[in-house]
C-alpha positions as CSV (number, residue, x, y, z in Angstrom):
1,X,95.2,89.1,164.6
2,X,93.7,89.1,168.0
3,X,97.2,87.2,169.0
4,X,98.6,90.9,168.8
5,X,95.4,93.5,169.5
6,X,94.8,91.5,172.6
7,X,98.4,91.5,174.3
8,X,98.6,95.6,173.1
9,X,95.5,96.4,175.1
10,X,97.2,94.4,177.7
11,X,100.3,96.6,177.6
12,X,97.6,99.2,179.5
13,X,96.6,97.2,182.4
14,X,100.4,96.7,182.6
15,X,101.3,99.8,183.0
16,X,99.3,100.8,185.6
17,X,99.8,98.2,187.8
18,X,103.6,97.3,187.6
19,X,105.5,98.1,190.7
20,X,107.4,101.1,190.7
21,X,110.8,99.5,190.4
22,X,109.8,97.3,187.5
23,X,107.6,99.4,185.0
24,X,110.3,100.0,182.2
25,X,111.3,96.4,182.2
26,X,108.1,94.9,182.4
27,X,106.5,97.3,179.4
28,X,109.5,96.6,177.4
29,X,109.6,93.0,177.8
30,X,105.9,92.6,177.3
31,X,105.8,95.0,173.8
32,X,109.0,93.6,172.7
33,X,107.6,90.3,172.6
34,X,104.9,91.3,171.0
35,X,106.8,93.4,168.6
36,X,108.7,89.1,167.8
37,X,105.3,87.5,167.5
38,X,104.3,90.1,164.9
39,X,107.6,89.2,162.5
40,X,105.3,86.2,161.5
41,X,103.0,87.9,159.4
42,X,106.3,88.7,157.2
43,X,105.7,85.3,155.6
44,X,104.6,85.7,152.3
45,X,101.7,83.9,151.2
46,X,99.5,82.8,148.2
47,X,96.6,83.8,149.2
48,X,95.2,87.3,149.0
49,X,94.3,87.3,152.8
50,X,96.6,86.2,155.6
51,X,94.3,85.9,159.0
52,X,91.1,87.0,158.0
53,X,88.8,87.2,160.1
54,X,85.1,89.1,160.1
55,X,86.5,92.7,160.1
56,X,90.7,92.1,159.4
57,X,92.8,90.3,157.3
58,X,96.4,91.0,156.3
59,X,97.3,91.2,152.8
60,X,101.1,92.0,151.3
61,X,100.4,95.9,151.5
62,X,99.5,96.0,155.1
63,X,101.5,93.2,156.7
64,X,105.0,95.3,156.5
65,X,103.3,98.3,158.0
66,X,101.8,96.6,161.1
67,X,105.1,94.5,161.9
68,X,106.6,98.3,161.6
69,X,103.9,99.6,163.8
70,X,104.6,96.6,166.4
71,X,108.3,96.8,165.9
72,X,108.1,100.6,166.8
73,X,106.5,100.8,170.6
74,X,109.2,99.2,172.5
75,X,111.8,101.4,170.6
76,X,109.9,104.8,171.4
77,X,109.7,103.3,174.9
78,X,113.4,103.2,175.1
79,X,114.1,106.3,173.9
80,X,111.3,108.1,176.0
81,X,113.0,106.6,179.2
82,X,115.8,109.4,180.0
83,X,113.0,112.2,179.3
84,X,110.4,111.0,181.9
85,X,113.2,109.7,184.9
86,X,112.4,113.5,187.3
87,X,108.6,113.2,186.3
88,X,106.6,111.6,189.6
89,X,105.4,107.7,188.9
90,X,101.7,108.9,188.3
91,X,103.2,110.9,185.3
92,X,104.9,107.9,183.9
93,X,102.1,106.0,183.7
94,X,100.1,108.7,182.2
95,X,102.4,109.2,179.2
96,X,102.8,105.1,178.7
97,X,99.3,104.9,178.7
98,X,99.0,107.5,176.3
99,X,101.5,106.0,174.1
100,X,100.0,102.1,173.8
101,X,96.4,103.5,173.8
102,X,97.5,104.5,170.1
103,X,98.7,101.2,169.4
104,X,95.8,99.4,169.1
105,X,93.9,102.1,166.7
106,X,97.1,101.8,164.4
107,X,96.7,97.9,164.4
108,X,93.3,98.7,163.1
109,X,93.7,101.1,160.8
110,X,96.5,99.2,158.7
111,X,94.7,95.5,158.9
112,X,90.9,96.4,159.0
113,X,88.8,95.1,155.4
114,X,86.1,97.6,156.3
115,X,85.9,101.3,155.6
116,X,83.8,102.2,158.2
117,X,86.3,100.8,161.0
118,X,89.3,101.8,159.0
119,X,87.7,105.7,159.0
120,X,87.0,105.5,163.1
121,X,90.8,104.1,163.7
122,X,92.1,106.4,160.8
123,X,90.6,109.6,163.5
124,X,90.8,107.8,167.0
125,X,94.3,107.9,166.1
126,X,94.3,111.3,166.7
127,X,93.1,112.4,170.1
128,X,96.5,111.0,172.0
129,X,98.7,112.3,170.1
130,X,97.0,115.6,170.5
131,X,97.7,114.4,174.4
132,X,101.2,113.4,173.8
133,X,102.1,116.5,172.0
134,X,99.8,119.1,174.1
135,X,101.1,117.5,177.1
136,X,104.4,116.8,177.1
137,X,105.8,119.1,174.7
138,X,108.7,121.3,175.3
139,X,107.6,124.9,174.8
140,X,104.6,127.1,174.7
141,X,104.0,126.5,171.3
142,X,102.9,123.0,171.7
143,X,99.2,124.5,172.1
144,X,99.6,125.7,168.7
145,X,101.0,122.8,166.9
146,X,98.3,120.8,168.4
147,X,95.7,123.0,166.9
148,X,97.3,123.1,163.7
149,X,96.9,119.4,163.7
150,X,93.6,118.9,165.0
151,X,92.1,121.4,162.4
152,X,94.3,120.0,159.5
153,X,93.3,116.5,160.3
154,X,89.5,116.9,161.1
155,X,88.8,119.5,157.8
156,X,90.4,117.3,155.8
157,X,88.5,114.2,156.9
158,X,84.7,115.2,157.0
159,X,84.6,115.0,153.5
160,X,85.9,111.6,153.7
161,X,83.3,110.3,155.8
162,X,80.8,111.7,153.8
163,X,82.2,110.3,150.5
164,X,82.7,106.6,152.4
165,X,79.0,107.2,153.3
166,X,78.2,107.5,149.5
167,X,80.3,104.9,148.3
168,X,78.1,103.0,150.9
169,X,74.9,104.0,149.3
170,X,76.2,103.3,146.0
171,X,77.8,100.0,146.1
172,X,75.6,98.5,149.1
173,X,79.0,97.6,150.8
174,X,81.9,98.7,152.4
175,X,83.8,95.7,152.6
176,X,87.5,96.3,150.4
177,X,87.2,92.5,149.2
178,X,83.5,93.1,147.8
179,X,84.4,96.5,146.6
180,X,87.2,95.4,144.7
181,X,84.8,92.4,142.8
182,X,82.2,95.7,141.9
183,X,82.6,97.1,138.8
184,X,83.6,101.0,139.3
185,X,81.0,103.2,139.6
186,X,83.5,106.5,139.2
187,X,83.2,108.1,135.8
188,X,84.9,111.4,134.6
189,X,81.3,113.5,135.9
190,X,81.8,116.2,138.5
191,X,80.0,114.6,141.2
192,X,82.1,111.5,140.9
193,X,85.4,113.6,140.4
194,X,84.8,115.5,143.7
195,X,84.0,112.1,145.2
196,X,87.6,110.8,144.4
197,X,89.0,114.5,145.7
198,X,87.1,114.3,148.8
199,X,88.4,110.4,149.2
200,X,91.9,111.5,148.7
201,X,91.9,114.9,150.6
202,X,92.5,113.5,153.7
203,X,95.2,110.9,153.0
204,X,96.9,113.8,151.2
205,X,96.7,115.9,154.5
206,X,98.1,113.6,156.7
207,X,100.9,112.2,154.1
208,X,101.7,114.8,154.1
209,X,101.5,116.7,150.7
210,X,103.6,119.9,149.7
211,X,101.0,122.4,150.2
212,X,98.9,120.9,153.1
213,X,102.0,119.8,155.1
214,X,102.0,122.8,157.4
215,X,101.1,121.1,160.8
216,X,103.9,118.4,160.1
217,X,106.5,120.5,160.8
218,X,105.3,122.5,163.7
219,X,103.4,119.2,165.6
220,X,107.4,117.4,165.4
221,X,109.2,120.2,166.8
222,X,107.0,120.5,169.5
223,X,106.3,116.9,170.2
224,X,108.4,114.7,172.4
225,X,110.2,112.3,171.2
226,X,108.0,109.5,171.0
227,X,105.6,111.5,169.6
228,X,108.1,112.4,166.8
229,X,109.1,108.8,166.1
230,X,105.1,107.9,166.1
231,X,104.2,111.0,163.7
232,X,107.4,110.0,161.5
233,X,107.1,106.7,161.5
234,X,103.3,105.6,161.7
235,X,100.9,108.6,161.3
236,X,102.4,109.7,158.3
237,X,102.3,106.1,156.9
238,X,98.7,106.0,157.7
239,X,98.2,108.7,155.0
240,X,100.4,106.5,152.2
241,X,98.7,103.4,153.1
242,X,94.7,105.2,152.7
243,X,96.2,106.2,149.3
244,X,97.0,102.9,148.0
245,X,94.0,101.4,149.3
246,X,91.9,104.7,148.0
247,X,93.4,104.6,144.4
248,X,92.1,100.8,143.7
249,X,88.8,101.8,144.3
250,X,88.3,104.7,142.0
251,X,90.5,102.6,138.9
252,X,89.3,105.5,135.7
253,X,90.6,108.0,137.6
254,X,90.5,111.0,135.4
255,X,93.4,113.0,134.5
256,X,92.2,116.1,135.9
257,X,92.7,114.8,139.3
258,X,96.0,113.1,138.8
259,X,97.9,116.1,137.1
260,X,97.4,118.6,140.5
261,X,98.3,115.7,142.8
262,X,101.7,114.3,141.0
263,X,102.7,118.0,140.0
264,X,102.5,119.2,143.9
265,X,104.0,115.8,145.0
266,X,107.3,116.1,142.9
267,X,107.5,120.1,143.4
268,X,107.1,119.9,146.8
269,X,109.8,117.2,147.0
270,X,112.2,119.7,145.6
271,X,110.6,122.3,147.3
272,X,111.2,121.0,150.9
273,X,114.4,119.8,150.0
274,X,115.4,123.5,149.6
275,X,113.6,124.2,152.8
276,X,115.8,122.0,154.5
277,X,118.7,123.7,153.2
278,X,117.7,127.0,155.4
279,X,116.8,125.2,158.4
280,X,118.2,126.4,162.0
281,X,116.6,123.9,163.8
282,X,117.5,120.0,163.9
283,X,113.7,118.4,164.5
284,X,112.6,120.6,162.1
285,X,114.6,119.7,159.2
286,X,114.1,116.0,159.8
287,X,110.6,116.8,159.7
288,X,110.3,118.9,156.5
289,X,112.7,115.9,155.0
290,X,110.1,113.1,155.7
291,X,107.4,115.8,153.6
292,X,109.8,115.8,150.7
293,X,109.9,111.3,151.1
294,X,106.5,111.0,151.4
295,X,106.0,113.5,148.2
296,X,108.0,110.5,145.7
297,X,105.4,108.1,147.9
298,X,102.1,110.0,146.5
299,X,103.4,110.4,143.4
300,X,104.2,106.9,143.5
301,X,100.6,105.4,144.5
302,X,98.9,107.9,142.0
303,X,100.4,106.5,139.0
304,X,99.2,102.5,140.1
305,X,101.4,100.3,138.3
306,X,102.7,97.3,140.4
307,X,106.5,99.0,140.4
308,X,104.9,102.5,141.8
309,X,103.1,100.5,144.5
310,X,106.4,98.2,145.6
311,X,108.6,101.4,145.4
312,X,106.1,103.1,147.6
313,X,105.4,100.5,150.0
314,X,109.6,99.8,150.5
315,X,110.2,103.6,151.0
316,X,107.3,104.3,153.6
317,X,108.9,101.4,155.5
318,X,112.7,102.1,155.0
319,X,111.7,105.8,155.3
320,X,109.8,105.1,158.9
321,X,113.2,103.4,160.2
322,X,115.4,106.3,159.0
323,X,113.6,109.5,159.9
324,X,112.6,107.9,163.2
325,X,116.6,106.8,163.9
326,X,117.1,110.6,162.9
327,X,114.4,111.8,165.4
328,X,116.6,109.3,168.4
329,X,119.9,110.9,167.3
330,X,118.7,114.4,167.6
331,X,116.7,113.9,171.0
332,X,119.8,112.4,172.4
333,X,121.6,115.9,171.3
334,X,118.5,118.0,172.9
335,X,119.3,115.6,176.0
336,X,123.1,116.6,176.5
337,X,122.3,120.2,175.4
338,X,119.2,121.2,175.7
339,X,119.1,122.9,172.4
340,X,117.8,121.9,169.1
341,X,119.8,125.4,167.0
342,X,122.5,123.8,164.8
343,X,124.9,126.3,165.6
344,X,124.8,125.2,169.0
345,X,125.3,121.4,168.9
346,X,127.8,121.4,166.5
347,X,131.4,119.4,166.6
348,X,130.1,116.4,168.6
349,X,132.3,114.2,167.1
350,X,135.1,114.1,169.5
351,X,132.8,114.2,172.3
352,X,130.7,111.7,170.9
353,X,132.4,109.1,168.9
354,X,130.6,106.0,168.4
355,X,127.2,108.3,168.4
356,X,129.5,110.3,165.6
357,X,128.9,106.5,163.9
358,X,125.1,105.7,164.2
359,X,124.8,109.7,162.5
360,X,126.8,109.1,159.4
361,X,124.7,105.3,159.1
362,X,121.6,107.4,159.7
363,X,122.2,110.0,157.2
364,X,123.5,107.9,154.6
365,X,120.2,105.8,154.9
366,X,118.3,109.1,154.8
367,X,120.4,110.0,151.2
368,X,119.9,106.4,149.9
369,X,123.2,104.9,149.3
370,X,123.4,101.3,148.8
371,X,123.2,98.8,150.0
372,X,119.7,100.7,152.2
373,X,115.9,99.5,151.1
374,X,115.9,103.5,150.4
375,X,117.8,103.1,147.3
376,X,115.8,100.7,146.1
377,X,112.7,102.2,146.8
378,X,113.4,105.7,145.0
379,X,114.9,103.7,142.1
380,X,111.6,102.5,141.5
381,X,109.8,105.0,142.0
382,X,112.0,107.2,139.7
383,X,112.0,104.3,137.2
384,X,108.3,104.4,137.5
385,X,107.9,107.8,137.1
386,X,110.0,107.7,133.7
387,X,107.8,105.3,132.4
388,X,104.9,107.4,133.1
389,X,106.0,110.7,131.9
390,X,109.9,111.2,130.8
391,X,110.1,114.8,132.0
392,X,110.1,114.0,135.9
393,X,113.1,112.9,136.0
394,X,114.2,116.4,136.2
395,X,112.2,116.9,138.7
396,X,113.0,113.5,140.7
397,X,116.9,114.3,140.4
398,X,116.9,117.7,141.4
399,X,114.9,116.0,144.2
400,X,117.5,113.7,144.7
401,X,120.4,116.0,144.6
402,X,119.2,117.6,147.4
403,X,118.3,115.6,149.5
404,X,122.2,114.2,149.4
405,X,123.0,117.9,150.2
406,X,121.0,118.6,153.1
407,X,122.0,115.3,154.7
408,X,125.6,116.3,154.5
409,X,125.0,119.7,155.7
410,X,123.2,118.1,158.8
411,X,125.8,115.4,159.2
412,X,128.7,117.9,158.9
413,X,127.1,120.5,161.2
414,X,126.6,118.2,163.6
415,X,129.6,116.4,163.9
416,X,132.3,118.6,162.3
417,X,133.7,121.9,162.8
418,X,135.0,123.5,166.4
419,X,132.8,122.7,169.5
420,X,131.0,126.0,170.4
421,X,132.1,126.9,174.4
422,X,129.3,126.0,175.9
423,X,129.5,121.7,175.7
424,X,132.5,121.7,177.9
425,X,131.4,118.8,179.8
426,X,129.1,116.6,178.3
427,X,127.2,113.3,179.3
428,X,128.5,110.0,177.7
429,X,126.2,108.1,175.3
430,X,124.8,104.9,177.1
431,X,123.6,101.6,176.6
432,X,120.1,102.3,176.2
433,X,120.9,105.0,172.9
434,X,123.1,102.5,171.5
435,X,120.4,99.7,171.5
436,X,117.8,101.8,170.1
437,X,120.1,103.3,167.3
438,X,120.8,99.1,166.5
439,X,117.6,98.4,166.6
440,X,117.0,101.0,164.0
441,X,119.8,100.5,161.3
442,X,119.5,96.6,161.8
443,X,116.1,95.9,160.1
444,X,117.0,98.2,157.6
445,X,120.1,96.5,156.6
446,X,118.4,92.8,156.7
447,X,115.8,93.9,154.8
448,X,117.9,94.6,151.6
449,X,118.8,90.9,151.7
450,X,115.1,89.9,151.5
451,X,113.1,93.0,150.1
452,X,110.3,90.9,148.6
453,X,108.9,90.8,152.2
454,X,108.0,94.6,151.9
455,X,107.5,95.2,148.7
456,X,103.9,95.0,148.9
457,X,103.5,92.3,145.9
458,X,102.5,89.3,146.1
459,X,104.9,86.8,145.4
């Protein structure tokens, strides 16, 4: 564990000492190493721990999310290069340090075996990317979008502290492994049902869940771009992850709690799938798409049969790949032409034509087609669903349906149609965008071969 915490706080150090000429190389180099090293705790194992130590361990639930988390800092490193090149060196080094200071926290908060630690990494997560989005956001609107998140994030969470600090007083430990061996305290009382809400409220916040998903949007359209890829990708996993782990703990959960939970989970799914079929603005459909994934996620982990928690755990993963790949293609858009309104970047295609390629991979991840770990996942999640109640499949379909139809309209709009007069001369795509797009679509198609390594079940 401390093979990967160690050379992350490292990356800071880094940072602010590498010459001039070779900061991007050496921060690259250094976290894309680390991001190899991490592939190893991939392996599946026996035992119910991998590396455990006093305060981590690794079990099949969290390894897939921290190799994603390590995986994910040299790519938003690439694509944050082109954005920062006019800014003065000081600034650079601000914003990377900004960037691996997360890292860490999220290491943390997926492998910790402690509820006390996971709660402090769960909010220290926070505070840079207030920074990153306060900071070095695009328009005026930042400020609010960075309130919006702040206040979302910290009224949904004091209840959790005080309900881990009840737990505590309960049970005499916080430790998951000893909590697990306890039998449940939780009955159907009120005091214990508003124990369960209060331990779930904030997981639902930060998923997010239809209903409480209101900063999401606004925090990635005023982010930067590795601020989007870390909210897509990570934070929102964060929320997913403190589910799954949440669920176990309270196991007679009452049916009064689940009904509210799955109902606003699959509605919203359909709900922001209509959403996206309005949208004006690239960033923000992508965002209101990863609220209507992350809906068939919650609805997934409240249900807590071994499928629901495999489906789950493969569509956060394949769903951080896409939706971050989808956050690269539009910044590289914004980049060109410096406008996020669909109506203005649309007809790319013939300006753009291997980009025109990485789109139609992207968005036919994004709609699950086979042979993409996102089929998989929301066949078993649907699968599970039908199990557990036959009507939400009506529900799940519509769900499905349009999603396909938003991520044609994006893809056509886009791509298709006459170029609008004002791209007459446009900037090639590079190197750099073509390496981070691969680097993307690749793990996602190996992953299919081999899905048993994030499916979150021991083998």
């Amino acid at each position: 564990m401390l093979k990967i915490i160690l050379p992350t706080i490292m990356l800071i150090p880094t940072t602010l000492l590498s010459p001039a000429k070779f900061l991007w190389t050496n921060i690259t180099t250094h976290s894309t190493l680390i991001a190899t090293i991490s592939l190893q705790w991939l392996l599946p194992t026996y035992l119910p721990y991998k590396n455990l130590t006093q305060w981590t361990g690794i079990d099949q639930i969290s390894s897939p999310l921290l190799v994603l988390s390590c995986w994910l800092l040299p790519l938003m490193m690439l694509a944050s290069q082109n954005h920062l090149q006019h800014e003065p060196l000081s600034r650079k080094r601000l914003f990377l340090t900004t960037l691996v200071t997360i890292q860490p926290f999220i290491l943390l908060a997926f492998s910790t075996t402690e509820l006390t630690l996971f709660y402090i990494s769960f909010e220290a997560t926070l505070i840079p990317t207030l920074v990153l989005i306060t900071r070095w956001g695009t328009q005026l609107e930042r400020l609010t979008a960075g309130t919006y998140l702040l206040f979302y994030t910290l009224i949904s969470s004091l209840p959790l502290l005080i309900a881990i600090m009840h737990l505590h007083t309960q049970t005499g430990t916080l430790h998951l492994m000893m909590l697990k061996l306890t039998h449940p305290t939780l009955t159907n009382s009120w005091p214990n049902m508003l124990m369960s809400l209060a331990l779930l409220t904030a997981f639902m916040v930060k998923a997010p869940l239809y209903g409480l998903h209101l900063w999401l949007p606004k925090a990635h359209v005023e982010a930067p771009i590795a601020g989007s890829m870390l909210l897509a990708a990570l934070l929102l996993k964060l929320g997913g992850y403190g589910i799954m782990r949440v669920t176990i703990l309270m196991t007679p959960m009452s049916n009064h709690l689940h009904y509210p939970f799955l109902t606003l989970a699959l509605w919203g799914a359909l709900m922001t799938s209509s959403i996206c079929l309005r949208q004006t603005d690239l960033k923000s459909l992508i965002a209101y798409s990863s609220v209507s994934h992350m809906g068939l996620v919650i609805a997934a982990s409240m249900i807590q049969t071994h499928w629901s928690f495999s489906g789950a755990m493969i569509l956060m993963i394949s769903h951080g790949l896409t939706s971050s790949m989808l956050f690269c293609l539009a910044n590289t858009n914004y980049e060109r032409i410096h406008s996020r309104i669909l109506i203005l970047t649309r007809g790319l295609q013939p300006l753009l034509p291997l980009m025109a390629t990485w789109w139609l991979l992207a968005n036919l991840a994004n709609m699950a087609l086979p042979p993409t770990t996102n089929l998989m996942a929301e066949l078993t999640i649907m699968i599970t669903l039908f199990n557990w109640s036959p009507p939400t499949i009506i529900l799940t379909g519509a769900a499905t349906l349009l999603t396909a139809s938003y991520t044609l309209f994006m893809l056509l709009m886009t791509q298709r149609g006459t170029s609008p007069t004002n791209i007459t001369s446009i900037q090639t795509s590079n190197t750099r965008e073509h390496l981070l797009m691969a680097l993307h679509i690749a793990p996602m198609l190996l992953l299919i071969l081999k899905p048993e390594l994030i499916s979150g079940t021991p083998l």
